[in-house]
N, C-alpha and C positions, 0 to 999 in steps of 0.2 A: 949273243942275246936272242932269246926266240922269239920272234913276228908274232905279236898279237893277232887272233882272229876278231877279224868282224863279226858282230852278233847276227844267228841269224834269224830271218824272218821265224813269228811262229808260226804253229801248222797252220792251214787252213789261211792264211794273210792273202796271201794271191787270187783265193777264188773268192774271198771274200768279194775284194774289190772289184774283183772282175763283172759278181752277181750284180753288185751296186751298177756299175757301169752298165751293164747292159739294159737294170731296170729303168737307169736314166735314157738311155737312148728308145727304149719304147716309152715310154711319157712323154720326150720328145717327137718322136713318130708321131704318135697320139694326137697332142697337141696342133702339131703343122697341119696335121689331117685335116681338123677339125677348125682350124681356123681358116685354113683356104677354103672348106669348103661354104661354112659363113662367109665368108669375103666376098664369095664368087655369086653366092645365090642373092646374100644382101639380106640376109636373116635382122629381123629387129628389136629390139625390145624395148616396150614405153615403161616410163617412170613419173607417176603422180610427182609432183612438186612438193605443191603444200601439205604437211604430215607425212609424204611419204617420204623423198629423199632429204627433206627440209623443216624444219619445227620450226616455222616462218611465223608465228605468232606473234612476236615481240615487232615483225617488217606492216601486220596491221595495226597490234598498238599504238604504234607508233604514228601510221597515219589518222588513227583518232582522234590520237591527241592533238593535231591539228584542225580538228572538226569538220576535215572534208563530209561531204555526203557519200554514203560508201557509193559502187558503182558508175561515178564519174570517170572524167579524165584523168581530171585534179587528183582524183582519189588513188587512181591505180598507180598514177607515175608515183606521187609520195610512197604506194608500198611496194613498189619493182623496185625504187631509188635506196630502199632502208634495207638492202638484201642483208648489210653487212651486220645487223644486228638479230638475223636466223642463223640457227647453229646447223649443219649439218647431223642425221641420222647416220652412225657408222657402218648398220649391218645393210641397213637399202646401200648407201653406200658402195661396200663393199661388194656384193651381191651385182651391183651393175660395174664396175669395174672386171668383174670375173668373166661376166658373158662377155666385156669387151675387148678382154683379152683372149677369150675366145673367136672372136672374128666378128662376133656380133653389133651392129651400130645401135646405139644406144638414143630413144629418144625422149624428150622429157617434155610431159604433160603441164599446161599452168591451167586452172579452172580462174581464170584472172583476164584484166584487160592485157592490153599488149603495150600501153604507153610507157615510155620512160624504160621500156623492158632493155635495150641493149646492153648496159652495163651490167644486168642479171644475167645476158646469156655471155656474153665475156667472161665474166667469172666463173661460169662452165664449161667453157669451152672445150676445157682438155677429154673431161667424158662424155659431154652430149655433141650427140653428131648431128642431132635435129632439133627443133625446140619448134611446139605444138602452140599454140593459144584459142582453141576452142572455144568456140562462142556459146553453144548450146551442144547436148550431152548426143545429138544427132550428127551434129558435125564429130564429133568426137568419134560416135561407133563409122563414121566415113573416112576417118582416116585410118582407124584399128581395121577396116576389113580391104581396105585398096594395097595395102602396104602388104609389106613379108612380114608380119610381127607373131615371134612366137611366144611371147610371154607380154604382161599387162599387169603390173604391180600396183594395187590402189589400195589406199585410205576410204577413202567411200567408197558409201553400197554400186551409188550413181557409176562409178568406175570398173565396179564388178559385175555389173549388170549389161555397160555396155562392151567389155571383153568378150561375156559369153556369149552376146546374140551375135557381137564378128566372127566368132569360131577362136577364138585368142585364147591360150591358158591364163586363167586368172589368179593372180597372188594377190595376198591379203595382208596391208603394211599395217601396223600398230598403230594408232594416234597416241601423242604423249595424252597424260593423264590432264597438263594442265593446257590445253588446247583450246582458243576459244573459236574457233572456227566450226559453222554451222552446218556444215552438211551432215546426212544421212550417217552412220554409222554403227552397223551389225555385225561385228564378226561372227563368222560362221552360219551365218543366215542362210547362205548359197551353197553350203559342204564347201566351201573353197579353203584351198589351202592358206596358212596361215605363216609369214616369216617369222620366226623364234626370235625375241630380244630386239625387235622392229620400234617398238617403243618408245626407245631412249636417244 
C-alpha cells in the first residue's frame, strides 16, 4: 500500500512567517529602546485627575450632599473617601498606561486637598508612580518645570496654561458634558492639541 504524502506547505508559508518574525523582533528592539531609555533619563508624564483621567463628579456630589463647606478638611476627606463612586475615563486612561509602558512614570495631578487622600492614591497605585496635590496653580507649574515631564494632559485652561510656561507639551483632555466642576474651560483656546473621545 503506498505512504500517504504529507501536504505541503504552500508557497510563500516560510517567508511569510519569517517576515512576521522579524517585524516582531524590530517592535521589540524598538520597544526595549525606548523604554530603557525612559527608565534611565526618568521621562514623566502628569495626568489631571479630575475630568481628566477621572469623571469624579459624582466623589463631590456626594460630598454635598453632606453639606460640608466646599474647601475644608471635612470636605476634602469626604470626596478623596467617595473615589469609588467616579468612573474612570478610558482613552486618558489608556493613553497613560501606553507612555507607561513605554518606560515613562506617570504622575497624577489632584487640584484638591490632600486629606483622607490615601486610599485614592492606593487605588492607583498600579499606574501612578507619583501623586501631585498642588496647592496653588504656581506650585503646580514648580513641579511641571523641576521634573523631566514631557507631556501635561489637562481638562483646564489653568493646567494648560501652566504646561506651556514649564516648556511641558500640553494635551487637552475632554470634560464629560455632565460635569459639575468649575474651573476654566476652553478647548482649543491655546492651538493645543486635543485627545479624541477624551470625553467619555
Amino acid at each position: 500500500m503506498p505512504e500517504q504524502q504529507q501536504p505541503k506547505p504552500p508557497p510563500g508559508f516560510f517567508s511569510r512567517w519569517f517576515s512576521r518574525f522579524k517585524a516582531f523582533c524590530v517592535l521589540a528592539g524598538a520597544w526595549g529602546f525606548l523604554f530603557s531609555v525612559n527608565s534611565l533619563i526618568g521621562f514623566q508624564a502628569g495626568f489631571e485627575y479630575d475630568d481628566g483621567l477621572s469623571y469624579s463628579t459624582p466623589a463631590f456630589q456626594a460630598a454635598e450632599k453632606d453639606k460640608l463647606s466646599p474647601g475644608t478638611p471635612d470636605y476634602w476627606n469626604a470626596v478623596n473617601r467617595s473615589y469609588a463612586y467616579e468612573r474612570l475615563k478610558p482613552v486618558p486612561w489608556l493613553t497613560a498606561w501606553t507612555l507607561k509602558a513605554l518606560g515613562v512614570k506617570i504622575a497624577v495631578f489632584c487640584d484638591r486637598g490632600q486629606e483622607g487622600a490615601d486610599s485614592l492614591e492606593a487605588s492607583w497605585r498600579r499606574l501612578a508612580d507619583y501623586f501631585y496635590f498642588p496647592r496653588t496653580e504656581d506650585e503646580k507649574y514648580r513641579v511641571l518645570e523641576r521634573r523631566r515631564f514631557v507631556l501635561y494632559a489637562a481638562a483646564t485652561d489653568a493646567g494648560i496654561i501652566q504646561a506651556r510656561k514649564a516648556g511641558v507639551h500640553a494635551l487637552r483632555i475632554k470634560k464629560s458634558h455632565r460635569s459639575v466642576l468649575k474651573a476654566e474651560y476652553t478647548p482649543g483656546k491655546f492651538k493645543e492639541r486635543t485627545l479624541p473621545l477624551s470625553q467619555f
